[in-house]
SESE-99314 format. One record per residue: residue number from 1; y, z, x of N, C-alpha, C, O in turn. Coordinates in steps of 0.05 Angstrom, whole numbers, plus 32768, in hexadecimal, padded with zeros to 4 digits. Layout:
BEGIN
pt num->NUM, n.y->Y, n.z->Z, n.x->X, ca.y->Y, ca.z->Z, ca.x->X, c.y->Y, c.z->Z, c.x->X, o.y->Y, o.z->Z, o.x->X
...
***
This chain:
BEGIN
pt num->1, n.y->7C28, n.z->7875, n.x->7C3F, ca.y->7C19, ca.z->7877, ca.x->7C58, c.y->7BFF, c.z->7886, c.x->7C54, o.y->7BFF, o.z->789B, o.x->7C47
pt num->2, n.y->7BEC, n.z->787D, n.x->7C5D, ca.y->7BD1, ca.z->7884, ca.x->7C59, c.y->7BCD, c.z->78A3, c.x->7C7F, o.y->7BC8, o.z->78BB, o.x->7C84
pt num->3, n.y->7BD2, n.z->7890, n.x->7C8A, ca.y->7BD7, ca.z->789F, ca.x->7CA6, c.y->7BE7, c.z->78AE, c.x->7CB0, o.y->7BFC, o.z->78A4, o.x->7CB7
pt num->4, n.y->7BE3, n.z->78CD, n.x->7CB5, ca.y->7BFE, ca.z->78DB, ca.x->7CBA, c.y->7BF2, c.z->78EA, c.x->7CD6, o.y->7BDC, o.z->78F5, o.x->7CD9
pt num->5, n.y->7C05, n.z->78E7, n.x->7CE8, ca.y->7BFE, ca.z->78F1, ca.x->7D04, c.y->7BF7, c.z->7914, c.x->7D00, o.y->7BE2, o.z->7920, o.x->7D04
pt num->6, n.y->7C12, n.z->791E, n.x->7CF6, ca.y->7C0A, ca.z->7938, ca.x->7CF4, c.y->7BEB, c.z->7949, c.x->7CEA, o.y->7BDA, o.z->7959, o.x->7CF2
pt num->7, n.y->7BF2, n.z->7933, n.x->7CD0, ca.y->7BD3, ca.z->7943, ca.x->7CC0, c.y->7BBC, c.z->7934, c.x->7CD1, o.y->7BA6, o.z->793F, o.x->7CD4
pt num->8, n.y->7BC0, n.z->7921, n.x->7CDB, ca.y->7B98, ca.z->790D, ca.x->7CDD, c.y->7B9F, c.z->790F, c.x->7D00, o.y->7B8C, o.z->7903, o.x->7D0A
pt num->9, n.y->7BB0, n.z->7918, n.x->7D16, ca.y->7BAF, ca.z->7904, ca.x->7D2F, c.y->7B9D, c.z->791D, c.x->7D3B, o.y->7B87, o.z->7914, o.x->7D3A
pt num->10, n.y->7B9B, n.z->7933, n.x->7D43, ca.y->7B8A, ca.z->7949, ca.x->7D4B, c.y->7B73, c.z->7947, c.x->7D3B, o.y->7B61, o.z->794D, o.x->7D4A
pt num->11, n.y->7B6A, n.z->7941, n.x->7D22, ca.y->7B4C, ca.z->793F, ca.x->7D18, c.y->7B3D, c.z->7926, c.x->7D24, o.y->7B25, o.z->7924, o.x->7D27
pt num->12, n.y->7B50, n.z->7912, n.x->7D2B, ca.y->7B4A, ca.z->78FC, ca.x->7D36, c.y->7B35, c.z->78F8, c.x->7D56, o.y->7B1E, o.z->78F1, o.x->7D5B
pt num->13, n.y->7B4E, n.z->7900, n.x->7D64, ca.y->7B4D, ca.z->7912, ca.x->7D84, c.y->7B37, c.z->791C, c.x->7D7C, o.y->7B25, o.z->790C, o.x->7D77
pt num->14, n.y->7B33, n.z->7935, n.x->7D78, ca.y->7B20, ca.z->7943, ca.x->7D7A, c.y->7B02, c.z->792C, c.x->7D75, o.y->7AF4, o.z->7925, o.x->7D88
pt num->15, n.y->7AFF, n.z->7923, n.x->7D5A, ca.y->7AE9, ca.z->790B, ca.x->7D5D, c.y->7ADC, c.z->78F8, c.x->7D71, o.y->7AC5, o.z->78F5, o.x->7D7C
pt num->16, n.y->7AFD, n.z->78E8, n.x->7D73, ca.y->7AF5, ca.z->78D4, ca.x->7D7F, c.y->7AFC, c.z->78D6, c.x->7D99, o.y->7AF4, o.z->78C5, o.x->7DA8
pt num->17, n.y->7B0D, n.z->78ED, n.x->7DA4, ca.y->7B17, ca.z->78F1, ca.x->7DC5, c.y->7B38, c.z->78E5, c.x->7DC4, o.y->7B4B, o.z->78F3, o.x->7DCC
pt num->18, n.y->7B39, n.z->78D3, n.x->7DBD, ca.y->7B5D, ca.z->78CB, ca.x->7DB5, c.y->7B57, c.z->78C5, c.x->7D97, o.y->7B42, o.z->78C5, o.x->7D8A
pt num->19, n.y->7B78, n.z->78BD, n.x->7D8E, ca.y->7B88, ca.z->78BD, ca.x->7D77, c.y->7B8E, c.z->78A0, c.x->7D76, o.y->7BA3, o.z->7896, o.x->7D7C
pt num->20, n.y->7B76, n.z->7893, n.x->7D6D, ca.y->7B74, ca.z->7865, ca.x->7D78, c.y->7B8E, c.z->7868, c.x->7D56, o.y->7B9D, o.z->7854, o.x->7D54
pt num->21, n.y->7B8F, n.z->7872, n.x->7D4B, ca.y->7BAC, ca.z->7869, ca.x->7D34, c.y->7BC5, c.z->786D, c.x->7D49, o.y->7BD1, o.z->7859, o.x->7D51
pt num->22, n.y->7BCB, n.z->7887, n.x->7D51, ca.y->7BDF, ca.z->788B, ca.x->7D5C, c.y->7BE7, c.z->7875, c.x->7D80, o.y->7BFC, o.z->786F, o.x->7D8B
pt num->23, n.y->7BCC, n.z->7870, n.x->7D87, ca.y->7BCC, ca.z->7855, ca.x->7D97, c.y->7BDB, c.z->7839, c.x->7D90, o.y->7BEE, o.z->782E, o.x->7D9A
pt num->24, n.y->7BC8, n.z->7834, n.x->7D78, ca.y->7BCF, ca.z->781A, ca.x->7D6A, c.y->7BF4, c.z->7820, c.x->7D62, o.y->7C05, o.z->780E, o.x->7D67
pt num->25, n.y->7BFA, n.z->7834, n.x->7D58, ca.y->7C1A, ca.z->7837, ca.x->7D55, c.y->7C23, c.z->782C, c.x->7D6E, o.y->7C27, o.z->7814, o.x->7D72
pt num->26, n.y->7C25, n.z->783E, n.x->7D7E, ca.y->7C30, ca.z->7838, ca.x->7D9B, c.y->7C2E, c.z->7819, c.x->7DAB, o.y->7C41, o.z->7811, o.x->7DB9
pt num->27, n.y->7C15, n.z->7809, n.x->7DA6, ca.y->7C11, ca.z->77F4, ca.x->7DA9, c.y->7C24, c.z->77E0, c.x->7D96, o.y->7C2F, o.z->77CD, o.x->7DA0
pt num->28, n.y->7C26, n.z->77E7, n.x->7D7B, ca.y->7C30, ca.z->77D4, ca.x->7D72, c.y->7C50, c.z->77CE, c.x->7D79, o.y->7C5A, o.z->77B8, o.x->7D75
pt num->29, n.y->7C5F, n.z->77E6, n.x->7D84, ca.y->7C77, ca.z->77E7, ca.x->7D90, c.y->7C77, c.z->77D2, c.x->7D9F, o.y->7C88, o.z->77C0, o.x->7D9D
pt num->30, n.y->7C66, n.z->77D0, n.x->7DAE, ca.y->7C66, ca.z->77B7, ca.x->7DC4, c.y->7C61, c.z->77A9, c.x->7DBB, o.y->7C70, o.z->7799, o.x->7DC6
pt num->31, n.y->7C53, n.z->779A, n.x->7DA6, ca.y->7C4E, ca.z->7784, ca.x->7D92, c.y->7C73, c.z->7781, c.x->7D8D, o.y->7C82, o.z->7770, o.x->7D97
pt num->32, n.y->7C78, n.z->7793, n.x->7D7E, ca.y->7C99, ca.z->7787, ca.x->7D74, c.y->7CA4, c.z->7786, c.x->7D83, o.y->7CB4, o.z->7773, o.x->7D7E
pt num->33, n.y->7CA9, n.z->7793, n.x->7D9D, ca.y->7CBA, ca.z->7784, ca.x->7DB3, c.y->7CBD, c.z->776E, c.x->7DBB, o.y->7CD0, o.z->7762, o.x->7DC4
pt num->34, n.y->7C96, n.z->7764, n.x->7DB5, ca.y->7C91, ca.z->7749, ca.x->7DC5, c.y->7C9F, c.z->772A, c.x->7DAA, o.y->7CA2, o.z->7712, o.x->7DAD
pt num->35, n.y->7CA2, n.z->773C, n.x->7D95, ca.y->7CA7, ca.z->7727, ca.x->7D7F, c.y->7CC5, c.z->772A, c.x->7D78, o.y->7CD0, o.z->7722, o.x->7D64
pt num->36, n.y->7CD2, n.z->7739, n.x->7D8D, ca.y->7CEC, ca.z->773E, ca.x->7D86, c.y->7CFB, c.z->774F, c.x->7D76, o.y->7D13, o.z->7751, o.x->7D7D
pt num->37, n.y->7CF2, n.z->775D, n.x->7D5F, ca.y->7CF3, ca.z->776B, ca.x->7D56, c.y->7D00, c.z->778C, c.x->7D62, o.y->7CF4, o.z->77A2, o.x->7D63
pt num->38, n.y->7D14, n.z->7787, n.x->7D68, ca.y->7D1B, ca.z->77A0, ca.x->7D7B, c.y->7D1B, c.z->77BB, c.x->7D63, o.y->7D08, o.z->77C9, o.x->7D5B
pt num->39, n.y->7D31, n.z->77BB, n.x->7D5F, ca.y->7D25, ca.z->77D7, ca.x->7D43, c.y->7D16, c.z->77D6, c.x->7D3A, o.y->7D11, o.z->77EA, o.x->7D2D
pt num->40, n.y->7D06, n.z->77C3, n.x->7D39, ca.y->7CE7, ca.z->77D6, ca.x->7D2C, c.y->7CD7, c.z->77E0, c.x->7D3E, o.y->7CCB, o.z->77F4, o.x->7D37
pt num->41, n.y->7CD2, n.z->77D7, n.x->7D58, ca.y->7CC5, ca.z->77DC, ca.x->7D6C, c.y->7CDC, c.z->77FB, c.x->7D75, o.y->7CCF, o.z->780E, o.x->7D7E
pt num->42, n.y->7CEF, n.z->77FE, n.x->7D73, ca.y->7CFD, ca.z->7819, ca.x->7D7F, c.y->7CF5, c.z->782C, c.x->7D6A, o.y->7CF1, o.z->7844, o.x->7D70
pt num->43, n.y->7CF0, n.z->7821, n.x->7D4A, ca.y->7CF4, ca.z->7835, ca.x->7D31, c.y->7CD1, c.z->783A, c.x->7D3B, o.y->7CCC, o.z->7851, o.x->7D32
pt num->44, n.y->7CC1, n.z->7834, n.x->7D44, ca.y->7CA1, ca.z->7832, ca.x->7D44, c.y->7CA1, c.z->7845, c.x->7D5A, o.y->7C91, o.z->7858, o.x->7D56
pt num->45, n.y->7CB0, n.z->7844, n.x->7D74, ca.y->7CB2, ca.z->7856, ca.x->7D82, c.y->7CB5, c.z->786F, c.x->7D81, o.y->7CA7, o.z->7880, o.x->7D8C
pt num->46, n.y->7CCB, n.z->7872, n.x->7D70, ca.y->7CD5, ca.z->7888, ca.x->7D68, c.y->7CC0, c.z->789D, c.x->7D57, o.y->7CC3, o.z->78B5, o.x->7D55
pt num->47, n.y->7CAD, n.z->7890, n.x->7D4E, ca.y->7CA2, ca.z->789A, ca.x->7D2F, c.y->7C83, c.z->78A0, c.x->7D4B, o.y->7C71, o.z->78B0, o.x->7D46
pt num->48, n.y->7C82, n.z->7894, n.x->7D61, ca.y->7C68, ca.z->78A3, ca.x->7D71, c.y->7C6D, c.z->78B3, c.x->7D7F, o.y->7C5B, o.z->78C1, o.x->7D88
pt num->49, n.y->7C94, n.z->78BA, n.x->7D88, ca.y->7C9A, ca.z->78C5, ca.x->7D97, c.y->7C99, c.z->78E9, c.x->7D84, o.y->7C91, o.z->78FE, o.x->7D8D
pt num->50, n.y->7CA3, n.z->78E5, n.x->7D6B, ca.y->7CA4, ca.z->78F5, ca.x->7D5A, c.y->7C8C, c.z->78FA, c.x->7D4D, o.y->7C8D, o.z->7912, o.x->7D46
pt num->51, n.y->7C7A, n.z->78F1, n.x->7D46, ca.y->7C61, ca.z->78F6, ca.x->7D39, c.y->7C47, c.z->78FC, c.x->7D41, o.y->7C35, o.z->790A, o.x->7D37
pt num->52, n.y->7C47, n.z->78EA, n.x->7D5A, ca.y->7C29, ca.z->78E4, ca.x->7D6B, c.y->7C2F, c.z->78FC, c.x->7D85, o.y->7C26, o.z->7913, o.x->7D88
pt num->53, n.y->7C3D, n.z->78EF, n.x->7D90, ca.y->7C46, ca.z->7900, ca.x->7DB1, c.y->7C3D, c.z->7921, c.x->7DA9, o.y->7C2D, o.z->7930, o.x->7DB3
pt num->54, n.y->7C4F, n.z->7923, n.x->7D97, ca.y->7C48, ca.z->7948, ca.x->7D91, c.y->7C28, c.z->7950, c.x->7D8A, o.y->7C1E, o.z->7966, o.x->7D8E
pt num->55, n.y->7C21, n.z->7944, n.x->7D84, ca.y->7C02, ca.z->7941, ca.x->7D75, c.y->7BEC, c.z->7949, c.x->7D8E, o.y->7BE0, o.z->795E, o.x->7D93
pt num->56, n.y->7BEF, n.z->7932, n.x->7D9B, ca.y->7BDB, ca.z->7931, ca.x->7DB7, c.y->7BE1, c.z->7948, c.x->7DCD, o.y->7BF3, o.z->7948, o.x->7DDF
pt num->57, n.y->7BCA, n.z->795C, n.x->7DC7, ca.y->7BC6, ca.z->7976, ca.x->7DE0, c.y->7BCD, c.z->7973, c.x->7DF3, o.y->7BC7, o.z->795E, o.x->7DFE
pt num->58, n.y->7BE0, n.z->7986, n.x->7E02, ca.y->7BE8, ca.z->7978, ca.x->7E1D, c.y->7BD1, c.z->7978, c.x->7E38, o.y->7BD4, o.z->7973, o.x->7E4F
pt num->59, n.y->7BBD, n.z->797F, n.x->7E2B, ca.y->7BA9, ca.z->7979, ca.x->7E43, c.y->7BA2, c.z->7962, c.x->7E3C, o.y->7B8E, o.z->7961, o.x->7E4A
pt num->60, n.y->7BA3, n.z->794B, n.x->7E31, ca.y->7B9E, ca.z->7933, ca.x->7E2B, c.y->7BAF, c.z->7920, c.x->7E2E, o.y->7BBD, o.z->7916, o.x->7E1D
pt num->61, n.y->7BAD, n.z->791B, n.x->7E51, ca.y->7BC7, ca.z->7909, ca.x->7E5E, c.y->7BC3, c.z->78F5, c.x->7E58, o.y->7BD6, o.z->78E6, o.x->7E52
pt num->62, n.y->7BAC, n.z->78EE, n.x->7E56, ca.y->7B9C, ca.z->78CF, ca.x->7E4F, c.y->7BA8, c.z->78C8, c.x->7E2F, o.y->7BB0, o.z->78B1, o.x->7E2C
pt num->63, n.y->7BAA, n.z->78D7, n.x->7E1C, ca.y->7BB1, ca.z->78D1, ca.x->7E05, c.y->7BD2, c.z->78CF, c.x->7E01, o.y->7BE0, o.z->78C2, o.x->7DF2
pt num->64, n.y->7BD8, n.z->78E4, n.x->7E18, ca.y->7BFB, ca.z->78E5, ca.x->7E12, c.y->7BFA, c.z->78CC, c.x->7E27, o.y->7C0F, o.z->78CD, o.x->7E33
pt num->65, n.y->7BEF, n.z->78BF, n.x->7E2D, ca.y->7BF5, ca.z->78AC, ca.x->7E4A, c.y->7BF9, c.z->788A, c.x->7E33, o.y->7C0B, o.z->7879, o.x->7E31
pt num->66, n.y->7BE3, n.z->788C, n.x->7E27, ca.y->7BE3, ca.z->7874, ca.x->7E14, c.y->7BF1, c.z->7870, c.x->7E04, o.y->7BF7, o.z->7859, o.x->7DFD
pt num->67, n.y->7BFB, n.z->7885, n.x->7DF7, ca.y->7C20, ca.z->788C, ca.x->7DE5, c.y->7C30, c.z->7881, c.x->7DF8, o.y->7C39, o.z->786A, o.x->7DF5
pt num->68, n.y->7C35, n.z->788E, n.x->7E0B, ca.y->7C51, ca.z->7886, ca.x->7E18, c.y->7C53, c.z->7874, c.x->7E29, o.y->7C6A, o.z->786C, o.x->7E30
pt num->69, n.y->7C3E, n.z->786C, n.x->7E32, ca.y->7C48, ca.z->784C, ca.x->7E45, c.y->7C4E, c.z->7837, c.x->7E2C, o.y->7C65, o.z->782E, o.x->7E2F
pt num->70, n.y->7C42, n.z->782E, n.x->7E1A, ca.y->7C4E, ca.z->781D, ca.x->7E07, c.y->7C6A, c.z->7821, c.x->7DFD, o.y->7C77, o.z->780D, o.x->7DF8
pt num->71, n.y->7C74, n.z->7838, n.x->7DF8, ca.y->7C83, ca.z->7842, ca.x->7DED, c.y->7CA0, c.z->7840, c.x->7E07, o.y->7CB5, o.z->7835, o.x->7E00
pt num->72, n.y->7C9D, n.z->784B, n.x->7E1F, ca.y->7CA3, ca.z->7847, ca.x->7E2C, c.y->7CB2, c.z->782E, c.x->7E38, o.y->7CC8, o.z->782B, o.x->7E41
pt num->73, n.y->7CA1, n.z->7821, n.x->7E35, ca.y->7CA7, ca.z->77FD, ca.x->7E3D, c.y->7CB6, c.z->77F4, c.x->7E26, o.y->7CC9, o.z->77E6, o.x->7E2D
pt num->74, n.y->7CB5, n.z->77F7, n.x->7E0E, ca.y->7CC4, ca.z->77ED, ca.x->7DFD, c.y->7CE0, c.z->77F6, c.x->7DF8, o.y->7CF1, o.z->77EA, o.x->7DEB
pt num->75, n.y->7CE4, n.z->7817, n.x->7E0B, ca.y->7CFF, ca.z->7821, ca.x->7E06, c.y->7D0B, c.z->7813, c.x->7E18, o.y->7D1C, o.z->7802, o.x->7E12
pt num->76, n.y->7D03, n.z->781B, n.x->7E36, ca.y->7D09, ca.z->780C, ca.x->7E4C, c.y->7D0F, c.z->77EB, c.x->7E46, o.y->7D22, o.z->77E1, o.x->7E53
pt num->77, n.y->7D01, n.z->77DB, n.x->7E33, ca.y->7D14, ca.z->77C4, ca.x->7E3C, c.y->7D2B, c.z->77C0, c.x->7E22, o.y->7D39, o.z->77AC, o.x->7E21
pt num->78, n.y->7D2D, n.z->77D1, n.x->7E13, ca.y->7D46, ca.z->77D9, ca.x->7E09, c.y->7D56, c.z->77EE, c.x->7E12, o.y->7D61, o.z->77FF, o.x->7E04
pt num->79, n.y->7D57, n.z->77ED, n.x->7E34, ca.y->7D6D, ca.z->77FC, ca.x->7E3A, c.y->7D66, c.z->7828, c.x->7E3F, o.y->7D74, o.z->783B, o.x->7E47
pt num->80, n.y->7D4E, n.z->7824, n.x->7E37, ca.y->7D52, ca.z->7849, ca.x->7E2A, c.y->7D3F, c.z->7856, c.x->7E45, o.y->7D28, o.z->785F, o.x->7E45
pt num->81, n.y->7D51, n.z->7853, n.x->7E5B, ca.y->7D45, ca.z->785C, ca.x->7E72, c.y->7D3A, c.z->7882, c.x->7E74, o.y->7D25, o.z->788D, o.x->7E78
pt num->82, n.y->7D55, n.z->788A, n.x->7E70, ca.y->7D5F, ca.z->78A6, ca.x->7E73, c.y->7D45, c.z->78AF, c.x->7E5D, o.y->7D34, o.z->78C1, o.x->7E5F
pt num->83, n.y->7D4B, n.z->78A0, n.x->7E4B, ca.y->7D31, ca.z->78B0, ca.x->7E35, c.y->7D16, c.z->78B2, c.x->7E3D, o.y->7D05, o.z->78C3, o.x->7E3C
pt num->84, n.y->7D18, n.z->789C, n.x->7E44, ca.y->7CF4, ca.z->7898, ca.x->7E4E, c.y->7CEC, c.z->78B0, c.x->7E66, o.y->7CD7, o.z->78BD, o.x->7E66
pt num->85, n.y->7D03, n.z->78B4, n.x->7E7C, ca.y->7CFE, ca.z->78CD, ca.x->7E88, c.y->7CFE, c.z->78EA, c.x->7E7E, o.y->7CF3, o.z->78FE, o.x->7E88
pt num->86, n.y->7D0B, n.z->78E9, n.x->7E6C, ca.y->7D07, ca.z->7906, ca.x->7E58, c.y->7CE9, c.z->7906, c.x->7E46, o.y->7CDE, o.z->791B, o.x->7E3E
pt num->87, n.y->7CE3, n.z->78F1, n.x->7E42, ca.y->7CC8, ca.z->78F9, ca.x->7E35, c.y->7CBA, c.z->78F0, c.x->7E43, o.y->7CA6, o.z->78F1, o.x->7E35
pt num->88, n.y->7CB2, n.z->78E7, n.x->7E58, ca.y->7CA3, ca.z->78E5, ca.x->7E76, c.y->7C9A, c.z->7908, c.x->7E79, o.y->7C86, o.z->7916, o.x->7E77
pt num->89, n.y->7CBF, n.z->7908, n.x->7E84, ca.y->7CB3, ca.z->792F, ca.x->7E8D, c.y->7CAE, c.z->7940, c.x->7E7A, o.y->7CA3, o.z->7955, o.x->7E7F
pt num->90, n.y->7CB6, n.z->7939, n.x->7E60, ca.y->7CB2, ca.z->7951, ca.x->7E47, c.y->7C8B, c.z->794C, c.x->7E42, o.y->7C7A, o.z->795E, o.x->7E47
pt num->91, n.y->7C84, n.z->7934, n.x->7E3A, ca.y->7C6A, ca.z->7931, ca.x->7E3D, c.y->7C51, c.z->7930, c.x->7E49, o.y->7C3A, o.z->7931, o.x->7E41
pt num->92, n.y->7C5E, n.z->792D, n.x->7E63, ca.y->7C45, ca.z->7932, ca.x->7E7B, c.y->7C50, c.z->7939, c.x->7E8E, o.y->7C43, o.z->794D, o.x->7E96
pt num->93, n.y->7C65, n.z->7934, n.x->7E9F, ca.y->7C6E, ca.z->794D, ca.x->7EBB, c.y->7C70, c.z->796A, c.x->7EB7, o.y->7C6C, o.z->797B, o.x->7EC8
pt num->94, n.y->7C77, n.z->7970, n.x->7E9D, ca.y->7C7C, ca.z->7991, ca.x->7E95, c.y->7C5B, c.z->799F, c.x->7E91, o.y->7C54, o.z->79B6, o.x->7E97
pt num->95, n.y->7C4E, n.z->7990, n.x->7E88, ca.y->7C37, ca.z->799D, ca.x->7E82, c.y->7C25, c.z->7997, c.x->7E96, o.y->7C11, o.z->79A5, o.x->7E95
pt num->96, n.y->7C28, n.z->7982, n.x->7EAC, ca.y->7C17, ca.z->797B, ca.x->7EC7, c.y->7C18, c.z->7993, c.x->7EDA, o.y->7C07, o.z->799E, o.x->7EE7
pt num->97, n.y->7C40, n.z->799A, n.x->7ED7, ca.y->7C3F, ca.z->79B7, ca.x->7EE5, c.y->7C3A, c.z->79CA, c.x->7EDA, o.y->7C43, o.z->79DD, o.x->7EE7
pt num->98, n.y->7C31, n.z->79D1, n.x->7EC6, ca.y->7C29, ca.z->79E2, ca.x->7EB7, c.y->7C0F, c.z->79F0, c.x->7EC7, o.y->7C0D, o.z->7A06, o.x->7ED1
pt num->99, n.y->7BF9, n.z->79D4, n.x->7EC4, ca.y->7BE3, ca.z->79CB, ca.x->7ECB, c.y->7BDD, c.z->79D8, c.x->7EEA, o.y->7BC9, o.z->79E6, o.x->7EEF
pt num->100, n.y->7BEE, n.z->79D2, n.x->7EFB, ca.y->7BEB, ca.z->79DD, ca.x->7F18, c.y->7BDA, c.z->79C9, c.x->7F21, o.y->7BD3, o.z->79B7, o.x->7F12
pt num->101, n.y->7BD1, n.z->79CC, n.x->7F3A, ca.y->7BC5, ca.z->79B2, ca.x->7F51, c.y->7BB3, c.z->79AE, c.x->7F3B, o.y->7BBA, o.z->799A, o.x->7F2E
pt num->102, n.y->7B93, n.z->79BD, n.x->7F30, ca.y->7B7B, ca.z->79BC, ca.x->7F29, c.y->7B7D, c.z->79AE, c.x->7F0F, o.y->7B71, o.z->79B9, o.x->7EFC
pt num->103, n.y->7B89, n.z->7999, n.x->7F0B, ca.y->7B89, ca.z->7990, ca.x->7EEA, c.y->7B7F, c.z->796B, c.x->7EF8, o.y->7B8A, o.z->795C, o.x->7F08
pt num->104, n.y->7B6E, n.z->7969, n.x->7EEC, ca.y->7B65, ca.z->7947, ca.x->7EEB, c.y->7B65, c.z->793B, c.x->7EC8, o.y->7B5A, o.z->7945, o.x->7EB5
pt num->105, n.y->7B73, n.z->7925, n.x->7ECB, ca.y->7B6D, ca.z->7910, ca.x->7EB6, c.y->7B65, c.z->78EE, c.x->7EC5, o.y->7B6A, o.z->78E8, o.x->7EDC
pt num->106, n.y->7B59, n.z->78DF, n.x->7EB4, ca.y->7B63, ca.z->78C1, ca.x->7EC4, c.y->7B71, c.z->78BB, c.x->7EC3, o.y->7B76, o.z->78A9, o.x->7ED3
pt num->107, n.y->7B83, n.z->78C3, n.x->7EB1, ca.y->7BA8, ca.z->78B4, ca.x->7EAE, c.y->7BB6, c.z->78C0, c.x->7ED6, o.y->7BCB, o.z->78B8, o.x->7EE0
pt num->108, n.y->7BA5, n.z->78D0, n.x->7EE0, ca.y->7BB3, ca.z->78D8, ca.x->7EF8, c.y->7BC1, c.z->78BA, c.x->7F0A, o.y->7BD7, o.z->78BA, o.x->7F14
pt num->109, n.y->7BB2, n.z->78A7, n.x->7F0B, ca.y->7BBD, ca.z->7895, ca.x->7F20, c.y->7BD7, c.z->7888, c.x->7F10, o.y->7BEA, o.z->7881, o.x->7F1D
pt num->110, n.y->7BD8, n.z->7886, n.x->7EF4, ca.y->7BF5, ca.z->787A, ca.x->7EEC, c.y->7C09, c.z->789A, c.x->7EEA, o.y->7C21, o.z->7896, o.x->7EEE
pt num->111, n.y->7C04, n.z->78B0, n.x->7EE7, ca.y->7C12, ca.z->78C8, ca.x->7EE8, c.y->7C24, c.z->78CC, c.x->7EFD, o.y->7C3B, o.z->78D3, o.x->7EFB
pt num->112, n.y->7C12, n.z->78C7, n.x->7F17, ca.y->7C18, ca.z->78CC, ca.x->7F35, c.y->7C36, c.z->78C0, c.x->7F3A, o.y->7C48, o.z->78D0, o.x->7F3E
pt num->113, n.y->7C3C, n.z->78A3, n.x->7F3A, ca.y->7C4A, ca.z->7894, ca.x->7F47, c.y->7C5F, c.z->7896, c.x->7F2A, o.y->7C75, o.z->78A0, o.x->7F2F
pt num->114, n.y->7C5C, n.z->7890, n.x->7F15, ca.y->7C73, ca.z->7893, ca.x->7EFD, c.y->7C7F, c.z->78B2, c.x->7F08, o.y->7C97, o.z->78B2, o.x->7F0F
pt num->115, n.y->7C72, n.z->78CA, n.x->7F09, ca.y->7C84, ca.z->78DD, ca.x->7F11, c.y->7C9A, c.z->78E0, c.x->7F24, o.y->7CA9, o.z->78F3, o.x->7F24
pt num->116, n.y->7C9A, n.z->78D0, n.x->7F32, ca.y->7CB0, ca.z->78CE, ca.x->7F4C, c.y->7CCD, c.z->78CD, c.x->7F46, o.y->7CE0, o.z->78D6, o.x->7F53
pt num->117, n.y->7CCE, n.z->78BB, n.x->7F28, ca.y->7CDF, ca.z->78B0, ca.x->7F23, c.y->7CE9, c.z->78D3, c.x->7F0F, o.y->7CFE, o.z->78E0, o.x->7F12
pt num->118, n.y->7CD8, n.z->78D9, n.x->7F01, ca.y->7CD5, ca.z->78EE, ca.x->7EE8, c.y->7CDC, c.z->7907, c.x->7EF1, o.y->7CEE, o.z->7914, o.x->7EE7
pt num->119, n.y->7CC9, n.z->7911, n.x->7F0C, ca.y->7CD2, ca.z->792C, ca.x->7F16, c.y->7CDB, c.z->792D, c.x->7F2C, o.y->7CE2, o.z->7943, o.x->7F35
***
C-alpha cells in the first residue's frame, strides 16, 4: 500500500480541506455493493471505519459526513442497523453536543433529520 490513512489522511485535510483518498475508499464500498461483492464492500468498510473515521477532526462534519453515508448504506443493506447508529452517534451526535447550539457545517441539513433516529 502506497496510502496509509494514519500517516497521509490529516496532511491531506489540512491541504486540500478533505481526505478525496479516504473518500474514494468509502465510495468504493458502494461500488462493491453495487457489483455484489458483499465482503469486500463490508471488509472496505471496515478499513474507513478503522482508519479514515479516526483521522478526520471532529469539527469536520462535512468530511466525517462523506465517510459515513457511503459506508453506512452499504452496512445497512447488509442488515448492520444497530452499527450504523453507534457510529452515527460516536462520529457526529457526540461531538455535535459537544459543539453546543453555535457550531455550523453544511453537512447540517443531512445531520438534522439522520439524528432522530441516532439521538
Amino acid at each position: 500500500r502506497i496510502y496509509d490513512p494514519v500517516k497521509h489522511s490529516r496532511i491531506i485535510a489540512e491541504e486540500y480541506g478533505s481526505d478525496h483518498c479516504c473518500n474514494a475508499m468509502a465510495l468504493s464500498a458502494l461500488w462493491l455493493k453495487h457489483l455484489g461483492r458483499e465482503q469486500e464492500a463490508i471488509i472496505m468498510c471496515d478499513d474507513v471505519i478503522e482508519r479514515c473515521l479516526p483521522e478526520i477532526d471532529e469539527r469536520n462534519m462535512l468530511g466525517r459526513i462523506l465517510l459515513l453515508i457511503p459506508s453506512i448504506a452499504v452496512l445497512l443493506a447488509y442488515g448492520q442497523l444497530e452499527r450504523t447508529v453507534e457510529l452515527f452517534t460516536q462520529f457526529v451526535m457526540e461531538p455535535v453536543k459537544r459543539f453546543g447550539q453555535n457550531w455550523s457545517s453544511p453537512s447540517k441539513p443531512v445531520i438534522r433529520p439522520m439524528s432522530y433516529r441516532a439521538g
